[in-house]
N, C-alpha and C positions, 0 to 999 in steps of 0.2 A: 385610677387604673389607666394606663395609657392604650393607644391606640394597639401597639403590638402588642402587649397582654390581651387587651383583646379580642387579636386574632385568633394568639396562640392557643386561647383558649376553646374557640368559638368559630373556628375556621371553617369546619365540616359544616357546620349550617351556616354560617355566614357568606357562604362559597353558591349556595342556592341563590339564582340572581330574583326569587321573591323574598329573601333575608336580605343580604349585605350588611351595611354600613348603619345603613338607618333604620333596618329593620332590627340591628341587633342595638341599636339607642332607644328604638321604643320599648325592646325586652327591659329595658337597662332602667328604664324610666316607670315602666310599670308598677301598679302596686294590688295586690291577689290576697286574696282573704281564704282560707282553705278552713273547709268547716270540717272537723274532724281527723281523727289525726291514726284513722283506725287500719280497716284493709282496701279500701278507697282511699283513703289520705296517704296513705306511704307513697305507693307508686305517684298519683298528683303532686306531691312534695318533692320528691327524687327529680322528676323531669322537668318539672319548673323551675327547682333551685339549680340543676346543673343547665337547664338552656339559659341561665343569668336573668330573671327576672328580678328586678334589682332591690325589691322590697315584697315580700310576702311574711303574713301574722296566718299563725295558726291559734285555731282556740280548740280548746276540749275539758275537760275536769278528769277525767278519767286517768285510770294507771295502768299499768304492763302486766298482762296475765299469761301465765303458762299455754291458755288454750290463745292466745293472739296469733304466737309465735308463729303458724304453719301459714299464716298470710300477711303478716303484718311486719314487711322484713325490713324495718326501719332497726330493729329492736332484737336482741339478743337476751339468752339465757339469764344470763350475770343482775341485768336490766328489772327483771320481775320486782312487781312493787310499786318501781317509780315515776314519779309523773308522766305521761306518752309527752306532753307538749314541749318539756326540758327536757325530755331524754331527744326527742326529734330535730330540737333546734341545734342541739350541739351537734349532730351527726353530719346537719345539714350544714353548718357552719364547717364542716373537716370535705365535706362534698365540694362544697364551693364558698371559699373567701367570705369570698368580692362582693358579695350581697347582704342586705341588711333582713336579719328576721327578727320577729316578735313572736313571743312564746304567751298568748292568753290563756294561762290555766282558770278558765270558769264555765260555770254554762251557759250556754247563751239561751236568755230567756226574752220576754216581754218587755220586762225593763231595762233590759239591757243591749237588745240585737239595736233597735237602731245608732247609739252612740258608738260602736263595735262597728259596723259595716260601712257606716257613714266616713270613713277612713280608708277606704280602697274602692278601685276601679272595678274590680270585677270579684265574685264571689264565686267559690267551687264548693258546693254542695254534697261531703264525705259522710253526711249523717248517715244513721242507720235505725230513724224512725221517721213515723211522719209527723209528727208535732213538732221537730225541727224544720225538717221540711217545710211543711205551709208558713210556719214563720219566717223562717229565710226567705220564701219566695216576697210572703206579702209585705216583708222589711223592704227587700229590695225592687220591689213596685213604686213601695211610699218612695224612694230615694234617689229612682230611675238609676239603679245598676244592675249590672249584667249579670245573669245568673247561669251557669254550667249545672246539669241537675247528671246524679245516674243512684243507680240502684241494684243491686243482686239480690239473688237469692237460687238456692241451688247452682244451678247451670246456669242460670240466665242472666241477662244483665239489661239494662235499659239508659239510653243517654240523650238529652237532648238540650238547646240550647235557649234559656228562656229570656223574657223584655230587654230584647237586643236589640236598638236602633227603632223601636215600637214593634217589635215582635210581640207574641201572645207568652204566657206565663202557665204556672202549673195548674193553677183554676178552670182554662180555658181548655185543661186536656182531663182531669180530677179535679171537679168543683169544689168537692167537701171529702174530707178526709176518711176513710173508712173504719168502722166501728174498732179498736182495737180488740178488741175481743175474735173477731173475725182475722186477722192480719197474721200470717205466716211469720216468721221470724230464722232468723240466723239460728240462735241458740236452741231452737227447737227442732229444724228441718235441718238445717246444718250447709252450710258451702264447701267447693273443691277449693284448698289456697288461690289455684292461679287465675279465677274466675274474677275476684277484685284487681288482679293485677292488669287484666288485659280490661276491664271496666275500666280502671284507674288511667292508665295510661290513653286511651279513648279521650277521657276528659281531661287530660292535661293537654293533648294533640291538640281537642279544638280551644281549648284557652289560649295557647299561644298562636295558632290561628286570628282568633280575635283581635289581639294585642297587635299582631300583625298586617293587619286589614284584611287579612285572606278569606275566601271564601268559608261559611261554615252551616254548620244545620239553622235553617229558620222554620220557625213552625210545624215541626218533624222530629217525630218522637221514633228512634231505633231501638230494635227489640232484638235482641242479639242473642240467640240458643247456640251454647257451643257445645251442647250434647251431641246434636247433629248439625252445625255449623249455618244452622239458615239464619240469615237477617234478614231482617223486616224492615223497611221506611214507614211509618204512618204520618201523614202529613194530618196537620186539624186546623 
């Protein structure tokens, strides 16, 4: 891709004198792991493949369901059935070119998350349990990479930035995972669509932040109500 491609592509933020030239070669050079590919992973995927982050792998196993659709706007009607991870990369390949993606249809497990992560710079954490979670984190502990964490449920959302340049992790703020048994869920309590998307988009803002050297959350966990629109900081 040449220098006017580019621009032409990438001007509006490239035109930020904390982007430019070399802020949009380190976009260009990056390489982002997005775990999940659900109503947290769409928005994360949309706004990292279109600000040209120039290699990002999705993984998921999972397929397209009829009840996705009101949050998961990667994905159309027609769609139900098929893989999310091949139905995303293609979309995201007609989004933007210019960029290389990997489509992991598996699940990331024990055996498998370290060889998986150990292949990109920083990880965005789209699951939507916590036995994902705490694996993700403590992969990304063993491997010292960067972790973007968020989570909803109802109205609410939570986002924070974890073992970033020796930052603290999910442990240091939830030691040990909460009994599932005990744990609220999506499919039970239920979310508004646009509550993952403004999650979502939150954590692709400070990924590219990161990438960029820019300021971002360290040790500051954000609790986000947008029933009645209070945010929270908690620092730990």
């Amino acid at each position: 891709m040449s220098i006017i491609e580019d621009f032409l592509r990438y001007s509006r933020q490239m035109n930020l004198p904390e982007i430019g030239d070399l802020g949009q070669e380190k976009l260009k050079k990056a390489k982002v792991l997005v775990i999940g590919a659900g109503g947290l992973g769409c928005p994360i995927l949309q706004y990292i493949a279109t600000a040209g982050v120039g290699t990002i792998g999705i993984i998921d196993f999972d397929v397209i369901e009829l009840h996705n659709l009101h949050r998961q706007i990667l994905y159309i009607e027609d769609q139900v059935g098929l893989s999310k991870v091949t139905t995303a990369k293609a979309v995201l390949e007609k989004l933007n070119p210019l960029i290389a993606i990997t489509a992991i249809e598996e699940k990331l497990m024990i055996e498998n998350a370290t060889k998986i992560i150990d292949g990109y710079d920083i990880v965005v954490d789209g699951s939507d349990n916590f036995a994902t979670r705490y694996l993700v984190n403590d992969t990304c502990v063993l491997l010292g990479k960067t972790l973007i964490y968020g989570s909803i449920l109802g109205f609410e959302g939570q986002l924070a930035v974890f073992n970033h340049n020796g930052s603290k992790n999910l442990r240091h703020v939830f030691p040990e995972p909460p009994n599932p048994k005990e744990v609220p869920n999506c499919n039970l309590n239920g979310v508004l669509g646009t509550l993952p998307g403004m999650i979502g988009m939150m954590m692709a803002h400070e990924t590219l932040k990161i990438i960029l050297g820019l300021p971002t959350l360290r040790n500051e966990l954000i609790l986000f109500s947008t029933l009645n629109w209070s945010f929270t900081k908690l620092n730990f």
